[in-house]
Backbone bond lengths (Angstrom), bond angles and torsions (degrees), N, CA, C in turn:
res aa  C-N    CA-C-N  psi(-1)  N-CA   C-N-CA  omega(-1)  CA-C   N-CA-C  phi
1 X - - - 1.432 - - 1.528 111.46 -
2 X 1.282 114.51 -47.56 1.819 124.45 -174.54 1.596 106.25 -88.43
3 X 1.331 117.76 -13.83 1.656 119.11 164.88 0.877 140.44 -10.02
4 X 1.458 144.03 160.87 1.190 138.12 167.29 1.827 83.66 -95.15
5 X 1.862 107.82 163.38 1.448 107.08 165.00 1.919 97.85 -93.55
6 X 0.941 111.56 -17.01 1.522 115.23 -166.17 1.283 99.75 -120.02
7 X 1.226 156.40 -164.99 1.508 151.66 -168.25 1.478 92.02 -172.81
8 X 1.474 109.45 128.98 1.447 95.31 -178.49 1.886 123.56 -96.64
9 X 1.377 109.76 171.74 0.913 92.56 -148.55 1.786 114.09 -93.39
10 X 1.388 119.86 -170.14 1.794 91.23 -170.71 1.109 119.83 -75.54
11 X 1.746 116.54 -12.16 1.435 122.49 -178.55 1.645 97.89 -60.53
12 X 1.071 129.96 -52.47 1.565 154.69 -158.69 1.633 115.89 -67.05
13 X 1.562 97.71 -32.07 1.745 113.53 175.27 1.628 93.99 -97.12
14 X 1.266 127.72 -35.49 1.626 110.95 -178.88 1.799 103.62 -79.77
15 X 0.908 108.60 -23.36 1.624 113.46 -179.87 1.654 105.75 -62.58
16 X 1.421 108.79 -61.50 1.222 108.11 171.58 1.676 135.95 -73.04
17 X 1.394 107.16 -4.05 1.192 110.41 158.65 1.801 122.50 -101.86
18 X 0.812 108.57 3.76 1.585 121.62 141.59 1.412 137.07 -86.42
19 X 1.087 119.74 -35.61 1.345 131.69 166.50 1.599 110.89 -145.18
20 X 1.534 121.21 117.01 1.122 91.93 -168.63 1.268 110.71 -116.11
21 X 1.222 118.02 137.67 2.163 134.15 179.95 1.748 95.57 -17.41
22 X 1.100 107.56 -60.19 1.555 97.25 -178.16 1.909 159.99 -92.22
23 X 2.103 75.02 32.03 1.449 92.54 -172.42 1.463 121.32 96.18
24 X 1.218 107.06 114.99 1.404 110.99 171.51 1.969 121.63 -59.17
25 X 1.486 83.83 -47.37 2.290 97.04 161.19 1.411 90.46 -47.40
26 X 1.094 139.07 -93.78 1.446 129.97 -151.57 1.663 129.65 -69.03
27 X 1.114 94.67 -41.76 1.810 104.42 156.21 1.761 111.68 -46.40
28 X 1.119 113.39 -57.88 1.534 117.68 157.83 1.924 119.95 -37.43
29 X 1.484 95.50 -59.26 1.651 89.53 -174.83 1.315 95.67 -84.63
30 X 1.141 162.76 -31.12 1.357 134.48 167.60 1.811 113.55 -59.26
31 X 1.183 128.02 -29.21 0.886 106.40 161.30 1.695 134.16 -65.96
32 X 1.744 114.13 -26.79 0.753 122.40 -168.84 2.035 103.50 -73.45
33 X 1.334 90.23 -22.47 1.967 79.63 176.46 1.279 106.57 -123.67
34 X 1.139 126.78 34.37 1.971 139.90 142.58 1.692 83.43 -87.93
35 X 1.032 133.21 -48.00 1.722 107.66 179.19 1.458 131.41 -72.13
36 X 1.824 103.60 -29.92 1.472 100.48 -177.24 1.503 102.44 -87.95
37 X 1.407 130.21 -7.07 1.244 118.39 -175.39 1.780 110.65 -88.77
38 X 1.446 115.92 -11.25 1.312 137.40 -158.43 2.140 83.82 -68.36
39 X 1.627 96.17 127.10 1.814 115.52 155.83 1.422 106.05 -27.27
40 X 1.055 105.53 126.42 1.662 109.78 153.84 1.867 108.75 129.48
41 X 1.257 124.61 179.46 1.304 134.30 148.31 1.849 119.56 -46.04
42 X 1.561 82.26 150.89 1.610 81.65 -178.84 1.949 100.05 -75.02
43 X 1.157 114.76 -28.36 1.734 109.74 -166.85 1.885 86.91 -73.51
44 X 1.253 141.75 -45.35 1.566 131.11 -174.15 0.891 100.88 -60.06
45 X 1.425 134.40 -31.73 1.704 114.00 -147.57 1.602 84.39 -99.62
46 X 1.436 137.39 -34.15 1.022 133.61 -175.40 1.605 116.83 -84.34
47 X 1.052 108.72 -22.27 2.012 115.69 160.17 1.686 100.40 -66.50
48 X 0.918 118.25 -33.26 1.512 121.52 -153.28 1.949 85.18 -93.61
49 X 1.259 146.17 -49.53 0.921 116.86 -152.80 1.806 91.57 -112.49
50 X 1.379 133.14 22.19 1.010 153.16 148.21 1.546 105.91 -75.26
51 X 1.147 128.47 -24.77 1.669 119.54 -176.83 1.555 99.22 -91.46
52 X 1.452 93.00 -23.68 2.050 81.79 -170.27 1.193 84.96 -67.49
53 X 1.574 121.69 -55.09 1.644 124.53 -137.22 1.707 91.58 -42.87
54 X 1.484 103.59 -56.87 1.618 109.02 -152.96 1.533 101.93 -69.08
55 X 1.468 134.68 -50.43 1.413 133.91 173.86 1.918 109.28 -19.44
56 X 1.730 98.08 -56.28 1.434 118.71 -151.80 1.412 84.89 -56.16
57 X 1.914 134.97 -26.15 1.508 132.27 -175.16 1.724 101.44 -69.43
58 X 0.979 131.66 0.29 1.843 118.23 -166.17 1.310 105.02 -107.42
59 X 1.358 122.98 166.67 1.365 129.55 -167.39 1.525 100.36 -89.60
60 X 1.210 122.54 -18.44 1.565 112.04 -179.42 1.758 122.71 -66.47
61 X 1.084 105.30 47.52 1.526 126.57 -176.46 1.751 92.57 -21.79
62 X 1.190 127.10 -88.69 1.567 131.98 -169.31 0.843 107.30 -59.78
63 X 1.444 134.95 27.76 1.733 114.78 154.51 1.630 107.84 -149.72
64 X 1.510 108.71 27.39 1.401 111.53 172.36 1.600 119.29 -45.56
65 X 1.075 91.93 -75.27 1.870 112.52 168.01 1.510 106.24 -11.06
66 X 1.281 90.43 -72.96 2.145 103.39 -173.36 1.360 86.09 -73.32
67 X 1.204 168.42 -117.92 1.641 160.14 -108.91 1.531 101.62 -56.34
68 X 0.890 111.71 -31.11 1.394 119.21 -160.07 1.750 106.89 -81.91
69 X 1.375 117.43 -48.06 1.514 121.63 -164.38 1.634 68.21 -103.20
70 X 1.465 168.70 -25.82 1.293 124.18 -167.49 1.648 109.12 -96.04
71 X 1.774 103.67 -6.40 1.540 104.75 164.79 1.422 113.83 -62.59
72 X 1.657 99.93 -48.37 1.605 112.71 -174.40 1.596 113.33 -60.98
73 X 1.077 145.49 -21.48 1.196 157.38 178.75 1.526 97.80 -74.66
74 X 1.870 113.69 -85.41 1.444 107.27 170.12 1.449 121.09 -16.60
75 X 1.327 126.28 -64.15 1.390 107.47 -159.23 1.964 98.25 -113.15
76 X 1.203 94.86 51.04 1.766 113.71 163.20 1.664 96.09 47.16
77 X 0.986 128.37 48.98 1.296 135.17 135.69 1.308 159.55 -67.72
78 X 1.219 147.10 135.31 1.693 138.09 179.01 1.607 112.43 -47.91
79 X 1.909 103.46 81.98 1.651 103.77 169.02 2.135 110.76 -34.40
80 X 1.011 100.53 -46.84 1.567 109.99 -162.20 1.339 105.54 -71.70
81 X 1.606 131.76 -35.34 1.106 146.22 160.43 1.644 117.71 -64.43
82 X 1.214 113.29 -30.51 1.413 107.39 147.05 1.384 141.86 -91.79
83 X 1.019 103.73 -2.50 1.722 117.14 149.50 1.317 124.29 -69.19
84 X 1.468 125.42 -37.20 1.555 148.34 170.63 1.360 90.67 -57.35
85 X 1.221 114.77 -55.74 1.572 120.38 -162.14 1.541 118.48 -61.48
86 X 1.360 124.50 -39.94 1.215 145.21 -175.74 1.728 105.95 -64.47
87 X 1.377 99.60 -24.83 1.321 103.34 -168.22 1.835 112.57 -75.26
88 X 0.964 96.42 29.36 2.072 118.01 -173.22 1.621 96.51 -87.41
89 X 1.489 92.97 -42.37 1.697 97.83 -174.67 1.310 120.23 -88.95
90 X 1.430 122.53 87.48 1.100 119.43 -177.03 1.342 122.68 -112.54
91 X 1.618 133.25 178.93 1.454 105.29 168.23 1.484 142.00 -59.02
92 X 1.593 95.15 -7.87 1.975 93.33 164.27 1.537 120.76 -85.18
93 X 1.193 99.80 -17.47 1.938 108.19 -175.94 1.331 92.68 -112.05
94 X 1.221 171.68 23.78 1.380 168.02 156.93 1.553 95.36 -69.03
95 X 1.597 127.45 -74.23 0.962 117.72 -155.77 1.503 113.31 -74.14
96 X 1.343 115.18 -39.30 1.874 115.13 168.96 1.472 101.76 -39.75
97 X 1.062 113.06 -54.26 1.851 113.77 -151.36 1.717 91.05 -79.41
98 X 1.191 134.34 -24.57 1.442 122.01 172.81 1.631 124.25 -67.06
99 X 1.401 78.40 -19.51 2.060 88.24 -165.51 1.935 90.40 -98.05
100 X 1.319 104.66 -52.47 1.630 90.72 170.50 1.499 123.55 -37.39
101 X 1.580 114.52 -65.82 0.936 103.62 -166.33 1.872 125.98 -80.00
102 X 1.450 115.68 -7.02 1.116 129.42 142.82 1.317 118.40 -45.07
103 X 0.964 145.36 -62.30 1.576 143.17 -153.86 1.205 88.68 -95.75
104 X 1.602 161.86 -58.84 1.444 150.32 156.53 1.662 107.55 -29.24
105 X 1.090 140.91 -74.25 1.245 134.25 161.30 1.765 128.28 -15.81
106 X 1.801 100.25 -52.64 1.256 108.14 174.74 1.492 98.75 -73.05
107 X 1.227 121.69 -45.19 1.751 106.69 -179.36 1.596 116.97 -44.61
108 X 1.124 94.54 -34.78 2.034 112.91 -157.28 1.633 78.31 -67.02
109 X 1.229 138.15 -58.05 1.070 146.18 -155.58 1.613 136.21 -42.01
110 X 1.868 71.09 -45.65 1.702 97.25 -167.75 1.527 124.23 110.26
111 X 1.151 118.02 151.87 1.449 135.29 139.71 1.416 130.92 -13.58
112 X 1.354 97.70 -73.32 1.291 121.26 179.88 1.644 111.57 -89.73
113 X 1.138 120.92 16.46 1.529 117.52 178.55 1.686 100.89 -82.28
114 X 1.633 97.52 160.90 1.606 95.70 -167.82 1.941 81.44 -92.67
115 X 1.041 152.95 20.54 1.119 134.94 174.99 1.219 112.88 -127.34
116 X 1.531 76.09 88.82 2.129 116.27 168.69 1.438 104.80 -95.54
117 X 1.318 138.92 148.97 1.167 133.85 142.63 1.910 129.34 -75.97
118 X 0.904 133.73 123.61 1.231 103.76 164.39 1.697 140.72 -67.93
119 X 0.879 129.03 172.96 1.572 138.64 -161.26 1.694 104.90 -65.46
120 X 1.140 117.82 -33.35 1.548 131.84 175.88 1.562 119.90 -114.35
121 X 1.658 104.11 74.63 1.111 109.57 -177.72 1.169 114.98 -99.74
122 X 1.494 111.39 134.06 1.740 116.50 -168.39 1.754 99.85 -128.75
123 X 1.313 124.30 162.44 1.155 136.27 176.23 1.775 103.82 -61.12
124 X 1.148 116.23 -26.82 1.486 121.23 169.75 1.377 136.99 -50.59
125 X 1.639 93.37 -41.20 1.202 132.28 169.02 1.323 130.74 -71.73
126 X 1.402 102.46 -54.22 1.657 125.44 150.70 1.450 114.72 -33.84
127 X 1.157 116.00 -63.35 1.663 128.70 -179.01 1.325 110.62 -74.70
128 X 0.828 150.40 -22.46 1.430 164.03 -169.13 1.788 98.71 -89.55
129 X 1.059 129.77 -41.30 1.122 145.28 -111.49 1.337 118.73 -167.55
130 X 1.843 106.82 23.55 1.483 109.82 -162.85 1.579 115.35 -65.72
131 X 1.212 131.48 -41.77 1.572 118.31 -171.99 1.319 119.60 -87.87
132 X 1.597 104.73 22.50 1.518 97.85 -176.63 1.928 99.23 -101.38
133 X 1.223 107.88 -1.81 1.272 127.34 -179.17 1.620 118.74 -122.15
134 X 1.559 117.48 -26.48 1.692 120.21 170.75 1.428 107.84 -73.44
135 X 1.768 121.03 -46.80 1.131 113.06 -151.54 1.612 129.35 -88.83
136 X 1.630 78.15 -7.29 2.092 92.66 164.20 1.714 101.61 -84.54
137 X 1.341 123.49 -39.14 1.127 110.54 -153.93 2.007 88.41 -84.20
138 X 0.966 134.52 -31.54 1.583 117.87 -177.53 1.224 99.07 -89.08
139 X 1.792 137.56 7.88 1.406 112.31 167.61 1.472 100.70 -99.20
140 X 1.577 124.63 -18.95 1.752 129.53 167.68 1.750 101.86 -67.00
141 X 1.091 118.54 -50.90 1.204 117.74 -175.94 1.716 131.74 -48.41
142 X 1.852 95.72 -16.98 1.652 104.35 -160.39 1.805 84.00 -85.55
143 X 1.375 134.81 -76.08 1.059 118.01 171.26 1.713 144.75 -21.83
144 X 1.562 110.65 -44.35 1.519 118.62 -178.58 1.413 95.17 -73.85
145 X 1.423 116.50 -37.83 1.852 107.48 -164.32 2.172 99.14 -71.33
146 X 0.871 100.14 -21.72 1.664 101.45 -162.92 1.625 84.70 -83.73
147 X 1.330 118.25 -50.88 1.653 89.46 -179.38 1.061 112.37 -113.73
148 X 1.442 108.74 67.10 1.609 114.17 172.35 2.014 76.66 -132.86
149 X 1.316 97.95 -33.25 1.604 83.03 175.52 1.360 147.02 -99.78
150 X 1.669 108.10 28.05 1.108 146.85 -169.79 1.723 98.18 -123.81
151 X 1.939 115.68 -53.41 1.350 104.97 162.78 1.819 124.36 -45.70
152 X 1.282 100.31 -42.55 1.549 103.19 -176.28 1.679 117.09 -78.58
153 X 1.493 109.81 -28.58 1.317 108.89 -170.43 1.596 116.03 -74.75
154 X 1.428 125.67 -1.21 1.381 141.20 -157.39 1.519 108.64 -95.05
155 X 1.362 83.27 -46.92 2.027 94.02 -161.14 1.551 97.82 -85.44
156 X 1.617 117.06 -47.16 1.308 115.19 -164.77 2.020 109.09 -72.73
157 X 0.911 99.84 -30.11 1.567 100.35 165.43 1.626 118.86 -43.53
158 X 1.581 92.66 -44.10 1.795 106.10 -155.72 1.486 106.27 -85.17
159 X 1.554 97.11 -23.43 1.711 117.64 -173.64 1.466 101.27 -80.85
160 X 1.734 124.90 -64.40 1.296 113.27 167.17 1.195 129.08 -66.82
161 X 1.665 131.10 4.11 1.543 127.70 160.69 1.785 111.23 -81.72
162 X 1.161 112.67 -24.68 1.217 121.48 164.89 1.456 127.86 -70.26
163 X 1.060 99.47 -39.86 1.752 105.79 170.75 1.444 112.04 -69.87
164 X 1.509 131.65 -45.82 1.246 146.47 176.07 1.346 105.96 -42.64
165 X 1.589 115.06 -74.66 1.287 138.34 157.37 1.713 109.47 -16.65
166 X 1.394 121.28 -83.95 1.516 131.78 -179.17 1.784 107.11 -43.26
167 X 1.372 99.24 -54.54 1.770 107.44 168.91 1.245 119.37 -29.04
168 X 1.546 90.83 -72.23 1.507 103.80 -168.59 1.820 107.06 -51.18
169 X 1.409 119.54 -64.24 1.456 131.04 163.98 1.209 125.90 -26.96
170 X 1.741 123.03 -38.22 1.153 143.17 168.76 1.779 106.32 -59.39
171 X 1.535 103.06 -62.13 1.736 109.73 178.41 1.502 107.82 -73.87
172 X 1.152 133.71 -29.32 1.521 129.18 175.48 1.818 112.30 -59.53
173 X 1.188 103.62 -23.08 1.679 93.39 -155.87 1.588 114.10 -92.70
174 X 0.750 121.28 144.46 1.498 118.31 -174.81 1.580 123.82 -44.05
175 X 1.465 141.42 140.75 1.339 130.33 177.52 1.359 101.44 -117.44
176 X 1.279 98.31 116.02 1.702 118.80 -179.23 1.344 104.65 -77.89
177 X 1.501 103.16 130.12 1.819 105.44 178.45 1.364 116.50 -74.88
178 X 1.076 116.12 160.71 1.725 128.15 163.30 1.192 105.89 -65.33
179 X 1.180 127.57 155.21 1.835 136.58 155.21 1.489 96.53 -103.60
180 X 1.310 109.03 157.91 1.203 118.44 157.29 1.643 124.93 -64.22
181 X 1.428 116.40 125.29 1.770 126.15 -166.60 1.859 96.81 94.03
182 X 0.885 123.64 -20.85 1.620 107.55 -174.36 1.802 95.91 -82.33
């Protein structure tokens, strides 16, 4: 009944999840009240989309999703709100946040750490060669994710106690009828 008659196609779903037809402003506020309307407490739903936020900081790109809702679960959080949350990491912020937290990692490291890259780095190399490239970026990563998840856990609390709040006020208040001609 709610169908598409045509189904679009994958060029059309990757198109729109890169840029999407209907605005990044509004793509934003619908997400922002698919979260405050989400079951639960304002501190779960905001632990829960505080675990994505910070996950979306780690180099484990292909398994955000699952790290993210099985953090949010562990510490009794909004699984679904940390899925929302994850959604920080996308293909325009993926590559900033890889090179950030790489080069912070290599700082954390040292000087004298053997994990240098060389000047001609290829995915070949990468694979060949995995912890000379994982283990700066998940030792940069442990810091940015902790206060990326302290940045996120602050506002969205205060944002979904406010919405709850307005809700509730909204359904409490009396609904004055129409007359007929008004």
């Amino acid at each position: 009944m709610f169908r598409r008659r045509q189904k679009p196609t994958w060029y059309h779903r990757l198109r729109e999840f890169v840029w999407p037809s209907i605005g990044f402003r509004r793509s934003t506020r619908y997400l922002a009240h698919r979260i405050a309307r989400m079951p639960g407490t304002p501190t779960s739903i905001a632990v829960g989309f505080a675990c994505g936020f910070a996950v979306a900081f780690t180099p484990f790109v292909g398994f955000h999703l699952a790290i993210a809702v099985l953090i949010a679960w562990l510490v009794r959080g909004s699984p679904l709100a940390a899925a929302i949350g994850t959604l920080i990491g996308n293909p325009w912020t993926i590559p900033f946040i890889l090179i950030a937290i790489y080069k912070l990692g290599a700082r954390l490291l040292g000087e004298h750490s053997h994990h240098r890259l060389p000047h001609d780095v290829s995915f070949i190399y990468i694979f060949h060669h995995p912890w000379q490239v994982l283990l700066p970026m998940t030792l940069g990563s442990i810091p940015v994710a902790l206060s990326a998840w302290i940045i996120a856990f602050f506002p969205a609390r205060f944002l979904v106690e406010r919405y709850h709040r307005r809700r509730e006020v909204r359904r409490s208040a009396p609904r004055r009828r129409l007359r007929p001609g008004e």
